[in-house]
C-alpha positions in Angstrom: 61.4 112.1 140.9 61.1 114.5 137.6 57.7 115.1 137.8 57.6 115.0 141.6 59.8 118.4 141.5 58.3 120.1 138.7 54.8 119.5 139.6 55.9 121.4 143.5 57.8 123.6 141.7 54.3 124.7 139.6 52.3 125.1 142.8 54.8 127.1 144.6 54.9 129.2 141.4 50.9 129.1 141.2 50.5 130.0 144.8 52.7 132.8 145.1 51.3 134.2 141.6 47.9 134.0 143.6 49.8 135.7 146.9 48.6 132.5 149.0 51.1 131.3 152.0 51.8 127.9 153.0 49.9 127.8 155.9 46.7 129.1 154.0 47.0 126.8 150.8 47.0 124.1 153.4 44.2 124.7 155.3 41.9 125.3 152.1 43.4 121.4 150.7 42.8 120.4 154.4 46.9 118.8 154.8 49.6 119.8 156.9 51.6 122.6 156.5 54.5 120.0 156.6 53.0 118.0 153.8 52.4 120.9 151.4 55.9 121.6 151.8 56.5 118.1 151.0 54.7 118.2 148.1 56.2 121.9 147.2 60.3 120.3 147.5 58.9 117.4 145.4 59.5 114.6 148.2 55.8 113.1 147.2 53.9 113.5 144.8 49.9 114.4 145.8 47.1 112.0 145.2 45.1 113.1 142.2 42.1 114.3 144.7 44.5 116.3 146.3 45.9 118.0 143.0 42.3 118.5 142.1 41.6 120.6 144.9 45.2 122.4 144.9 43.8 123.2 141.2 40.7 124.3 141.9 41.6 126.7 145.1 44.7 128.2 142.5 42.0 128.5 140.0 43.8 126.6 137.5 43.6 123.1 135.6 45.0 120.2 136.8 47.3 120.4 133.6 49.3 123.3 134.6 50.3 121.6 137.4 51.6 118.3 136.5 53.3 120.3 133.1 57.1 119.9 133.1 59.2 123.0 132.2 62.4 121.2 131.0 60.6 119.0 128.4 61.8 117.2 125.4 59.9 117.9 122.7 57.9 115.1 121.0 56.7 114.1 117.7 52.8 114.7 117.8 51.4 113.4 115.0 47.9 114.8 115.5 49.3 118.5 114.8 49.1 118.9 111.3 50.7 122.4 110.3 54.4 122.3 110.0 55.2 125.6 112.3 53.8 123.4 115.5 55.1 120.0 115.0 57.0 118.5 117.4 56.1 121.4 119.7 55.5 121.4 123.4 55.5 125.4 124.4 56.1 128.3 121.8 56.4 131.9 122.8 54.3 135.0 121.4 55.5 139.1 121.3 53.3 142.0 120.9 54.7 146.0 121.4 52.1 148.0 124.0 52.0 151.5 123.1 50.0 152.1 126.6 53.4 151.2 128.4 55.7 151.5 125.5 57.0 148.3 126.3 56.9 144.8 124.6 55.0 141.7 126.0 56.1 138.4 126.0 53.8 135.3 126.4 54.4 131.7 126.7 51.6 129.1 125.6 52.2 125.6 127.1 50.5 122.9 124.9 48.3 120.0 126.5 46.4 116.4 125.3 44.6 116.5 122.3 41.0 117.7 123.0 39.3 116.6 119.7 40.4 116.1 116.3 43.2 118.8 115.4 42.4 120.3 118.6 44.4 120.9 121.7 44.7 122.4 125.3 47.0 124.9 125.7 47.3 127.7 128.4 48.9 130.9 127.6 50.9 132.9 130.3 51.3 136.5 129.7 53.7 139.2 130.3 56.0 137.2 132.8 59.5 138.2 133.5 61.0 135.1 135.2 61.3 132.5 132.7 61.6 130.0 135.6 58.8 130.7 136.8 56.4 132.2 133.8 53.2 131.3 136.1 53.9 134.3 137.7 52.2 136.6 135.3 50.1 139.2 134.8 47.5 137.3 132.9 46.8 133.4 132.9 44.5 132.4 129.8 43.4 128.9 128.9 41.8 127.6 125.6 42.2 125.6 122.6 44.3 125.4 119.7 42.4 124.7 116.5 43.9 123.8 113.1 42.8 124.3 109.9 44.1 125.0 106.4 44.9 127.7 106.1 45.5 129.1 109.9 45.6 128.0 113.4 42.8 128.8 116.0 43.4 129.8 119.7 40.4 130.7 121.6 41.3 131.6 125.2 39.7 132.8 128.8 41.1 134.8 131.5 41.4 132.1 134.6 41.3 135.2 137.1 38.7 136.8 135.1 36.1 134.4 132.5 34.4 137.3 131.4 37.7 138.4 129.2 37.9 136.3 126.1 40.6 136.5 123.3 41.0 134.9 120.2 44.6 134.6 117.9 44.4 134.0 114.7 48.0 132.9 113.2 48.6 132.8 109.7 49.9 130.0 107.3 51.1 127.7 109.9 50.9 125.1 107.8 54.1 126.2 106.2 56.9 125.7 108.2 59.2 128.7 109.8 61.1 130.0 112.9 58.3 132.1 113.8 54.6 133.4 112.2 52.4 136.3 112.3 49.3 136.3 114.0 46.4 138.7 115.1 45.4 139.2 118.5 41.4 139.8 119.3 40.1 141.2 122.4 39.2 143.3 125.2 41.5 146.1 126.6 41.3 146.6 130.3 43.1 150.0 130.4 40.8 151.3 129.1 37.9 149.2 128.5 37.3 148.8 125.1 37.7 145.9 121.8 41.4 146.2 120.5 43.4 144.2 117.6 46.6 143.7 117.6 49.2 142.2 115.5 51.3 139.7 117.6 54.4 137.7 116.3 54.8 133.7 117.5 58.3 132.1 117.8 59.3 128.6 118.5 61.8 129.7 120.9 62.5 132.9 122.8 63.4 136.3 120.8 65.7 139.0 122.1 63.6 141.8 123.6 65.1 144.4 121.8 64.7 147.5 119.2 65.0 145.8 116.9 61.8 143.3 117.8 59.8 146.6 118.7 60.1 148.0 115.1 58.7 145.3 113.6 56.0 144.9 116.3 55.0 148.8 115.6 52.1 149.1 113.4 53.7 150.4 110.3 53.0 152.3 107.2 52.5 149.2 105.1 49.9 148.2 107.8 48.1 151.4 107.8 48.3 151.2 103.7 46.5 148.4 104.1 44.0 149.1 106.7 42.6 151.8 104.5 42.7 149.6 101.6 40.3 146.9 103.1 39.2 149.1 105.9 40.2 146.1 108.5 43.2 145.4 110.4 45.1 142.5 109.0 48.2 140.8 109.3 50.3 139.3 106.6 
């Protein structure tokens, strides 16, 4: 019954993200009214040609739908750097002087894709954590490992002309959270931005204290004229 409920509980989250009602969800999967609801309260589980077409009309993958929220984390042995062992979801924090707020994001991560490589999806600024699929942005990509850093390259599922890639440092050593750099393209305005973003195994307190060390500093100006790029260390 565990997956029956968290999988309704992602496409009632999904749906309302996307602002669809019952009754137009179901005529687009062609079922009931009743039986979405059914599916929704987790009292059956969809076939998987239904959950394909729920995914397709919420413009998401099948993945995010059959992910559980309350998961026990595993051992997987394919990840190789020491910050993401054993991890199913971590949680990422960048300050946005545009708002002069901070942002929190939460990746999910899926199957293997390849060698060292895995799905995740990345779900950004949300405020319930119940119910992070109700975001303002949904990306989707791949987590790549390698020596010396991890690899996320992600698309906007609303929008796949917006591409981002993260870049997180050293995760091959072990800690509560790492430093990463976010690559991209700002919508408000329109233009490339990089930004430094810190990652966290589990959630941090939204508070001053996070924002000051989110701020670009001196340290980071220091060295942004000293290799005239922006880096994080």
């Amino acid at each position: 019954m565990g997956i029956n409920i968290e999988t309704g509980k992602n496409i009632r989250s999904f749906r309302k993200a996307r602002k669809i009602n019952l009754e137009e969800l179901a005529g687009y999967i062609h079922k009931s009214k009743a039986t979405l609801s059914k599916y929704e309260r987790g009292e059956i589980l969809p076939d998987i040609e239904t959950l394909l077409c729920i995914a397709d009309v919420l413009g998401v993958h099948i993945e995010q739908l059959l992910h559980q929220s309350e998961f026990k984390p595993h051992e997987l042995t394919e990840i190789r750097p020491s910050f993401f062992r054993g991890l199913d979801r971590f949680y990422s924090y960048f300050y946005d002087g545009r708002s002069g707020k901070l942002v929190q994001s939460l990746f999910d991560i899926f199957a293997p894709s390849g060698p060292n490589s895995f799905k995740t999806a990345m779900y950004m600024n949300y405020s319930d954590p119940c119910h992070y699929q109700k975001c303002e942005n949904t990306f989707w990509g791949y987590i790549e490992h390698f020596d010396a850093m991890s690899l996320i390259e992600l698309v906007n599922q609303d929008n796949p002309m917006e591409k981002a890639s993260i870049q997180i440092l050293a995760s091959f050593l072990d800690a509560d959270c790492k430093w990463g750099l976010w690559n991209g393209v700002s919508s408000r305005p329109l233009m490339p931005v990089a930004t430094k973003m810190l990652f966290s195994k589990k959630p941090l307190i939204m508070d001053t204290e996070l924002i000051e060390k989110l701020r670009i500093s001196k340290d980071d100006i220091k060295r942004m004229k000293y290799y005239n790029m922006f880096s994080v260390v």
